[in-house]
VEXTORNU-384390 format. One record per residue: residue number from 1; residue in three letters; x, y negated, z of N, C-alpha, C, CB in turn. Coordinates in Angstrom, 3 decimals, padded with zeros to 6 digits, always signed. Each point is the difference from the previous one (the first is absolute). Glycine has a CB too. Example, Ala and Ser with C-alpha at 12.3 -4.5 7.8 and 13.67 -1.06 7.14 Angstrom:
(rec 1 'ALA' (+013.190 +005.690 +007.800) (-000.890 -001.190 +000.000) (+000.900 -001.200 +000.000) (-001.892 +001.173 +001.246))
(rec 2 'SER' (+001.542 -002.223 -001.966) (+000.820 -001.190 +000.060) (-000.770 -001.090 +000.730) (+001.184 +000.628 -002.145))
! end
This chain:
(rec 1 'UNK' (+071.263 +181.337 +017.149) (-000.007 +000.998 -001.048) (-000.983 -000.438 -001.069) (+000.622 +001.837 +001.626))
(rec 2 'UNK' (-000.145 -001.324 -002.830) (-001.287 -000.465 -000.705) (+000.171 +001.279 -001.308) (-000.115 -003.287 +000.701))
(rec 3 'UNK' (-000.867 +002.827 -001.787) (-000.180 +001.159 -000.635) (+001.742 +000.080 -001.292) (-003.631 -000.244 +000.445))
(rec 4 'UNK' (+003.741 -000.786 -000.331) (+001.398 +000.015 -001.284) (+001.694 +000.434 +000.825) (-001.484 -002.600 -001.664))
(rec 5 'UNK' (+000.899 +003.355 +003.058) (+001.133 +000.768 +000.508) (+000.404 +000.670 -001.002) (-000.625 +000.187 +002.093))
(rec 6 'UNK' (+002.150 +000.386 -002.273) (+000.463 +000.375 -000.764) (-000.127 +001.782 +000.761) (+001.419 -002.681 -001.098))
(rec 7 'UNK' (-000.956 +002.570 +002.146) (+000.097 +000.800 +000.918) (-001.050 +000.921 +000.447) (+001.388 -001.552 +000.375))
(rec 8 'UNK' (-002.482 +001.228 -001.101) (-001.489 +000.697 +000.538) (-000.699 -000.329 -001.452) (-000.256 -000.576 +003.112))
(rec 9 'UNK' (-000.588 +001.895 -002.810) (-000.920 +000.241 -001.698) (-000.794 -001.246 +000.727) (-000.430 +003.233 -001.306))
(rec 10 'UNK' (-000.378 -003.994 +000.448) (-000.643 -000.747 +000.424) (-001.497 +000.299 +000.101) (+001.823 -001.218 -000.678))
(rec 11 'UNK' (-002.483 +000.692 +001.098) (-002.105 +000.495 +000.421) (-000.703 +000.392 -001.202) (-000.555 -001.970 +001.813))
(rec 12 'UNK' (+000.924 +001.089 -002.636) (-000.948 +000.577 -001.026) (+000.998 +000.947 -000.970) (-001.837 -002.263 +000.053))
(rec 13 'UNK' (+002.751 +002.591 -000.164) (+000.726 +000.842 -000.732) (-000.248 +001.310 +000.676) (+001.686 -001.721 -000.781))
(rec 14 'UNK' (-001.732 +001.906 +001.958) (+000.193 +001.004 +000.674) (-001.719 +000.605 +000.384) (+002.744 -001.079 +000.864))
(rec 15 'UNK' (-003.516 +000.047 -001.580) (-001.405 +000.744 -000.094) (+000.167 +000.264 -001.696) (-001.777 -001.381 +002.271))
(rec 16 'UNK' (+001.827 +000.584 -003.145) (+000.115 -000.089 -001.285) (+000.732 +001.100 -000.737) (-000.201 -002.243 +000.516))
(rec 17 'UNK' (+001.503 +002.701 +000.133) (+000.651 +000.242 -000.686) (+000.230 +001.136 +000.574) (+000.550 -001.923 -000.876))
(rec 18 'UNK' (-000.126 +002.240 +001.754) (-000.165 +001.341 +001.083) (-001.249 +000.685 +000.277) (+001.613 -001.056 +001.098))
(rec 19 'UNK' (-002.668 +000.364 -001.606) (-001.135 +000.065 +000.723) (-000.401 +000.758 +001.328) (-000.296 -000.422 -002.121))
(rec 20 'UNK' (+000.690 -000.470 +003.136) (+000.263 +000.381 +001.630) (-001.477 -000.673 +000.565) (+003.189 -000.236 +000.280))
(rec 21 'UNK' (-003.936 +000.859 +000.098) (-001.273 +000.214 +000.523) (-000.262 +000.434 +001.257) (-000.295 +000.304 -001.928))
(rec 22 'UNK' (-000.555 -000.884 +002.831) (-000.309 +000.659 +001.338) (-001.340 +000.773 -000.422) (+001.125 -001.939 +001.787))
(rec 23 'UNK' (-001.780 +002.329 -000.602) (-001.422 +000.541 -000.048) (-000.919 -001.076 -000.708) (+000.354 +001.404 +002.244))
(rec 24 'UNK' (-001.125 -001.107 -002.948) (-001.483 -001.087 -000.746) (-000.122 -000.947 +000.690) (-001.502 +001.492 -000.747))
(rec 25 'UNK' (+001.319 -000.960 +002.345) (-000.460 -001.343 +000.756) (+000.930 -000.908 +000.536) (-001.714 +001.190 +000.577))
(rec 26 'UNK' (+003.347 -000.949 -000.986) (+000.993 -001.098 -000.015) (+000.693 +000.913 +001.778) (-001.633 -003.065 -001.777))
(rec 27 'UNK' (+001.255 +003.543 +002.077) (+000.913 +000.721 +001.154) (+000.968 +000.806 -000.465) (-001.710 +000.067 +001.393))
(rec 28 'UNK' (+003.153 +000.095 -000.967) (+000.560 +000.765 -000.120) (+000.013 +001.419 +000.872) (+000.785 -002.036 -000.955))
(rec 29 'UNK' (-000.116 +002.478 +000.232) (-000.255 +001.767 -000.092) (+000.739 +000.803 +001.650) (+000.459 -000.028 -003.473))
(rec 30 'UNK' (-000.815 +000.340 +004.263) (+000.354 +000.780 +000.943) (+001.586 +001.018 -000.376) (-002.973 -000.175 +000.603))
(rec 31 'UNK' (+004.034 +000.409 -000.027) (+000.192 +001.253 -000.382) (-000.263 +000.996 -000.028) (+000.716 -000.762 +000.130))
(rec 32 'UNK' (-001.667 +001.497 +000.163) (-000.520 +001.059 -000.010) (-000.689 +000.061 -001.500) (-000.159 +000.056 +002.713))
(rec 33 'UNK' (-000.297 -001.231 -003.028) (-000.773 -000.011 -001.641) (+001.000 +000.040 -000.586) (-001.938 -001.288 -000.041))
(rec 34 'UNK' (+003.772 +001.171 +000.209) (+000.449 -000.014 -001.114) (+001.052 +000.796 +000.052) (-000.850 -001.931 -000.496))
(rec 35 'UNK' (+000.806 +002.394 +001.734) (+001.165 +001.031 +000.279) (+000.486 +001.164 -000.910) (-000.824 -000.510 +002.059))
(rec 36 'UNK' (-000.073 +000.874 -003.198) (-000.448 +000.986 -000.332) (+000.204 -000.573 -001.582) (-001.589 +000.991 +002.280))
(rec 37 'UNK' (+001.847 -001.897 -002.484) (-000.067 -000.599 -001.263) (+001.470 -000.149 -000.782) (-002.141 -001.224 +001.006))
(rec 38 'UNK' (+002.574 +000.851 -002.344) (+000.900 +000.093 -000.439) (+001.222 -001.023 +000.723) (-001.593 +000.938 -001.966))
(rec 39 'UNK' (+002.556 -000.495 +002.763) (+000.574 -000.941 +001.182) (+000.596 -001.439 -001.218) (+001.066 +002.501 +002.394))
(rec 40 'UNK' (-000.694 -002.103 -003.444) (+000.505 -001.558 -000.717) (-001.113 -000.851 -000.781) (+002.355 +001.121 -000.466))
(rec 41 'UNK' (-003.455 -000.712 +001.055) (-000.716 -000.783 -000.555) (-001.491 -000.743 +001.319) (+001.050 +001.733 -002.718))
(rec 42 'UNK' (+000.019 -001.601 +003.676) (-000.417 -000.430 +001.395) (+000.564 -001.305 +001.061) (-000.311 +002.482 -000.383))
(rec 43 'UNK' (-000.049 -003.094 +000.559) (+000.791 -000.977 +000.581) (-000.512 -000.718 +001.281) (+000.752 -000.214 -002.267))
(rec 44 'UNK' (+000.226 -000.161 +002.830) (-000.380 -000.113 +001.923) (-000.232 -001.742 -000.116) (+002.102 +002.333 +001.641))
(rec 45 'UNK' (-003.103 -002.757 -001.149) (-000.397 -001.226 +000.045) (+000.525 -000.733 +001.075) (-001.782 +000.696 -001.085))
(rec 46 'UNK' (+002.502 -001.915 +001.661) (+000.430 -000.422 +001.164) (+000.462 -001.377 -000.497) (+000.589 +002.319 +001.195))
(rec 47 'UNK' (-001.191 -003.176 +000.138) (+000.196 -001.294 +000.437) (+001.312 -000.098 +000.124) (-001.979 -000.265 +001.036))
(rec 48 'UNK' (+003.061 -001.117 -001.538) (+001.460 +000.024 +000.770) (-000.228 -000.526 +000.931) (+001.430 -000.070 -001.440))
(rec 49 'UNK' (-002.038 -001.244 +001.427) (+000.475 -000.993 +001.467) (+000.612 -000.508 -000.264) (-000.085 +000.816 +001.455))
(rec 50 'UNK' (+001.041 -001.266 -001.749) (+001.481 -000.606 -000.083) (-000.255 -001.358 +000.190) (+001.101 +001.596 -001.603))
(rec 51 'UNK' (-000.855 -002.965 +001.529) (+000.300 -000.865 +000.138) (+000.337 -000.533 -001.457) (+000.429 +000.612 +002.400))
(rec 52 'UNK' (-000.706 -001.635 -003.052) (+000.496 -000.588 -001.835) (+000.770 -000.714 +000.723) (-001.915 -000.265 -002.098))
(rec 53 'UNK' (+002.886 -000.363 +001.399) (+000.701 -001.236 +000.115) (-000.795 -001.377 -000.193) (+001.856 +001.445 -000.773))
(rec 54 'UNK' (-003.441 -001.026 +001.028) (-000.530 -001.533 +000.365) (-000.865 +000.277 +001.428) (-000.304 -001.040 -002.852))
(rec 55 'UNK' (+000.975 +002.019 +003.309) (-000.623 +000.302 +001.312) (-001.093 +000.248 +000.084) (+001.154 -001.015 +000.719))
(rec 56 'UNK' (-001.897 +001.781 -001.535) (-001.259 +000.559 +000.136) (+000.347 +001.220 -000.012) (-001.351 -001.544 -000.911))
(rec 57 'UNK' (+000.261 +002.740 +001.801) (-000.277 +000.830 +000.078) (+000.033 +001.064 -001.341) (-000.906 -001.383 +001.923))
(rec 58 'UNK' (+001.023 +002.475 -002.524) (+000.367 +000.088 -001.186) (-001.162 +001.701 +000.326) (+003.191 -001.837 -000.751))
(rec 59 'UNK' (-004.684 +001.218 +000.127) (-001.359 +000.863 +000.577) (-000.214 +000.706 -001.505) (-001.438 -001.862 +002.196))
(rec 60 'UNK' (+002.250 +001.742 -003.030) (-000.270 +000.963 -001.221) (-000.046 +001.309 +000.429) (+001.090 -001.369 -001.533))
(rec 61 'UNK' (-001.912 +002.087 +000.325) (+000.262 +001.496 +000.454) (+000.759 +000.558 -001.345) (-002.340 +000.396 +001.754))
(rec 62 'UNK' (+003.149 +000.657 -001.390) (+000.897 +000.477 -001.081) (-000.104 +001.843 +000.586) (+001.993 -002.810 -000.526))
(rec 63 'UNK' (-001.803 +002.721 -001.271) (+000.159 +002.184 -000.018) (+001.274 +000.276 -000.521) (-002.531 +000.848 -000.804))
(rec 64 'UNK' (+002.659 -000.254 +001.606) (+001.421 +000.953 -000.351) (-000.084 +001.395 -000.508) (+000.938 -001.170 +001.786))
(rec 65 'UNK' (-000.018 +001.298 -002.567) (-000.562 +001.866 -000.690) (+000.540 +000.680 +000.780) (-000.029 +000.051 -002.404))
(rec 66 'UNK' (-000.971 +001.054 +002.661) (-000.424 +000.901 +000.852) (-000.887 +000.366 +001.080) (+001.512 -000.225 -000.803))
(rec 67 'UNK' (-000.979 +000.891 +001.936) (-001.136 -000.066 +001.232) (+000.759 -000.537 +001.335) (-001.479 +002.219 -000.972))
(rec 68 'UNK' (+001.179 -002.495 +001.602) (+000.734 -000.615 +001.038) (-000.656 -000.628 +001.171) (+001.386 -000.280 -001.718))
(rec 69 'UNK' (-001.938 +001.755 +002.584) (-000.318 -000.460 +000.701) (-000.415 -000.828 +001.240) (+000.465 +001.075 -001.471))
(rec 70 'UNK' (+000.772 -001.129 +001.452) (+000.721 -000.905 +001.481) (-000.878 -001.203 -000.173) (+002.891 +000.654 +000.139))
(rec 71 'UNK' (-002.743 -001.428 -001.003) (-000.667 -001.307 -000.236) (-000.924 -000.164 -001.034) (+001.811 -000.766 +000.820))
(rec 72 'UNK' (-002.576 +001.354 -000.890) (-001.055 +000.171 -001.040) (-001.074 -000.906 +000.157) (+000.521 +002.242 -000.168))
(rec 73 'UNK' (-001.150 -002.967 -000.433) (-001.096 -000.724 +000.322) (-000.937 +001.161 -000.671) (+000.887 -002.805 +000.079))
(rec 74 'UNK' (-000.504 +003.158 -001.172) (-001.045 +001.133 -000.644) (+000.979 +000.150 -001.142) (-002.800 -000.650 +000.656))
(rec 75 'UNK' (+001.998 +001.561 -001.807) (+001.076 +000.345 -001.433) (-000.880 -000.098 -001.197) (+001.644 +001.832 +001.145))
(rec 76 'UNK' (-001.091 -002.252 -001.788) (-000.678 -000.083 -001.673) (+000.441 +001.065 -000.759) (+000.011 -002.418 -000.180))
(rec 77 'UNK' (-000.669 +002.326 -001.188) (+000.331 +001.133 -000.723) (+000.128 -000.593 -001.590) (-001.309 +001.810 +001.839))
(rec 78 'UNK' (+002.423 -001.510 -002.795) (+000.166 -000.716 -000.841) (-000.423 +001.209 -001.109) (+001.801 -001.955 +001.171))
(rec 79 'UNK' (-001.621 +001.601 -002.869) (-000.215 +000.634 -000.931) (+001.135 +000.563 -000.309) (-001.679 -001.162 -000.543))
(rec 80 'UNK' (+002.676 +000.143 +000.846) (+001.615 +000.339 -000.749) (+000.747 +000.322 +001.452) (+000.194 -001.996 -002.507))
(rec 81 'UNK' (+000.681 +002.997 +001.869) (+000.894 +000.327 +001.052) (+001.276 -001.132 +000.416) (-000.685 +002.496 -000.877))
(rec 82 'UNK' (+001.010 -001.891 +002.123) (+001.111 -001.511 +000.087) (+001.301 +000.911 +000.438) (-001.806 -002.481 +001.110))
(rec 83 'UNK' (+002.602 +001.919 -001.644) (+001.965 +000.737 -000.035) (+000.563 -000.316 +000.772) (+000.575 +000.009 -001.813))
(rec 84 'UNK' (+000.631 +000.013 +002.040) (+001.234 -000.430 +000.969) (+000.243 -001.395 +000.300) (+001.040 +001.827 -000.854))
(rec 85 'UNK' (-001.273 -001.895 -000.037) (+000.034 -002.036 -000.328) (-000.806 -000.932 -000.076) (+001.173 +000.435 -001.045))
(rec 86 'UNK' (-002.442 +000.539 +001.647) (-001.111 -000.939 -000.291) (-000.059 -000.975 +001.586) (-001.573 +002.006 -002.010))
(rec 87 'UNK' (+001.693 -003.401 +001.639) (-000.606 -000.819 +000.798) (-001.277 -000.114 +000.923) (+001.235 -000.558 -001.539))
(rec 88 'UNK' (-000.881 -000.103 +002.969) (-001.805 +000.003 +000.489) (-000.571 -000.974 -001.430) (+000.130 -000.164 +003.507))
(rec 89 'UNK' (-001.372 -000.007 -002.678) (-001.101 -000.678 -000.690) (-000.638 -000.922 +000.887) (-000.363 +001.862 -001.419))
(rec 90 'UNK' (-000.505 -002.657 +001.019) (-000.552 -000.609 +000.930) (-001.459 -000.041 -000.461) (+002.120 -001.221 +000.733))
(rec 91 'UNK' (-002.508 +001.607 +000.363) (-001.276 +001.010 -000.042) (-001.562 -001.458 +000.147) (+001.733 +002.968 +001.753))
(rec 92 'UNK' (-001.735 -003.656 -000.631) (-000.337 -001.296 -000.022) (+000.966 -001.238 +000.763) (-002.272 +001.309 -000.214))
(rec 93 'UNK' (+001.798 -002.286 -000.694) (+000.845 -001.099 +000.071) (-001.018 -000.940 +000.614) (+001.694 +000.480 -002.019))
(rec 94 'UNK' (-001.367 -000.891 +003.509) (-001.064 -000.572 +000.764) (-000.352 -001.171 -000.694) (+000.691 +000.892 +002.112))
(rec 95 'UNK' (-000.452 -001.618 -003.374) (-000.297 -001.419 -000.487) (-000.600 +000.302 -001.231) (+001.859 -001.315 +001.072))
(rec 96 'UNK' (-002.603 +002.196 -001.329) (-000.713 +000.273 -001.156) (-001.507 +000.810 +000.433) (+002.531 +000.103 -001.420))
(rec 97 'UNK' (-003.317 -000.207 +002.459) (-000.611 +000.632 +000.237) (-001.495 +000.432 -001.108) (+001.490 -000.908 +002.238))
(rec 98 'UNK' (-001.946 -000.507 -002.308) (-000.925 +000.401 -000.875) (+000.241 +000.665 -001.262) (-000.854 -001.599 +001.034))
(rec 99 'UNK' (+002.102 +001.176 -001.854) (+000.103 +000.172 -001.559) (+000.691 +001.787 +000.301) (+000.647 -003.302 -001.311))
(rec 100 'UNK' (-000.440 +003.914 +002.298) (+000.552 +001.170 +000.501) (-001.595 +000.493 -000.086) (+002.569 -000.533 +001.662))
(rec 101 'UNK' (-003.270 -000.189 -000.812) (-001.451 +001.308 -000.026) (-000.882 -000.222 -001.317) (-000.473 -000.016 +002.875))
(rec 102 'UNK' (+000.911 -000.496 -003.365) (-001.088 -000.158 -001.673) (+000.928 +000.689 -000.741) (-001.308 -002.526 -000.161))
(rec 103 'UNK' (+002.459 +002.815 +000.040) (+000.577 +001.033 -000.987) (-000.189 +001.130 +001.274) (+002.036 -001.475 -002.030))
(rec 104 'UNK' (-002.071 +002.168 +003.145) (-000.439 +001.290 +000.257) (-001.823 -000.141 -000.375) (+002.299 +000.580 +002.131))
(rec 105 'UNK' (-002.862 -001.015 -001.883) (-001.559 +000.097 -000.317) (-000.136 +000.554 -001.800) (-000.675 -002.409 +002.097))
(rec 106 'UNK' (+001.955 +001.356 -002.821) (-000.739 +000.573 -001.691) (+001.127 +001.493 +000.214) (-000.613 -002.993 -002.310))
(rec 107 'UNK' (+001.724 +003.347 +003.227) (+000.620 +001.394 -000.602) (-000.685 +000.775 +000.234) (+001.870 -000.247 +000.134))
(rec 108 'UNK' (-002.950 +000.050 +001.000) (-000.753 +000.905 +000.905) (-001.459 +000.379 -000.671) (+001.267 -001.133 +002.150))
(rec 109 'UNK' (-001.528 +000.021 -002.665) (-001.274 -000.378 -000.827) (-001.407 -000.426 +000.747) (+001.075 +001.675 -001.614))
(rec 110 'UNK' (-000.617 -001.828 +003.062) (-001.171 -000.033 +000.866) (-000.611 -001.375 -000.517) (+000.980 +001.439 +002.216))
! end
């Protein structure tokens, strides 16, 4: 997977542009913190697993709009609402780690 999926908002669009945020300290949100919150502007965080066609393990994490708890790793919370048609996202992309935590550190401002 990578970020020019067509098929998935990509990492930094989906902080950028959605502005989809966990807690300050980079944890995502319990349902109980968000249960209560505007449901389309909530989204369920989860690992696929799957297998790529180069036989690696496929350890991204991706959000889907809404809540969903069955497989939740945790949930984010965006600015913009998301529709019928809105695509997952991919929330982190295991091959970008550092340049991922220096853009949450300046959104965060810590």
């Amino acid at each position: 997977m990578n970020t020019s999926d067509s098929r998935h908002i990509s990492e930094r669009d989906f902080e950028d542009v959605w502005g989809a945020r966990a807690k300050p300290d980079g944890e995502l949100f319990t349902y109980g913190e968000v249960v209560n919150l505007p449901t389309k502007q909530v989204w369920t965080v989860y690992e696929d697993g799957g297998v790529g066609e180069d036989g690696r393990t496929d350890s991204n994490w991706y959000a889907t709009p809404g809540m969903t708890p069955g497989f939740a790793l945790g949930y984010l919370i965006t600015n913009t609402a998301w529709g019928e048609e809105t695509p997952d996202a991919i929330w982190y992309l295991d091959d970008d780690e550092c340049a991922r935590e220096d853009r949450r550190l300046q959104l965060t401002g810590l």
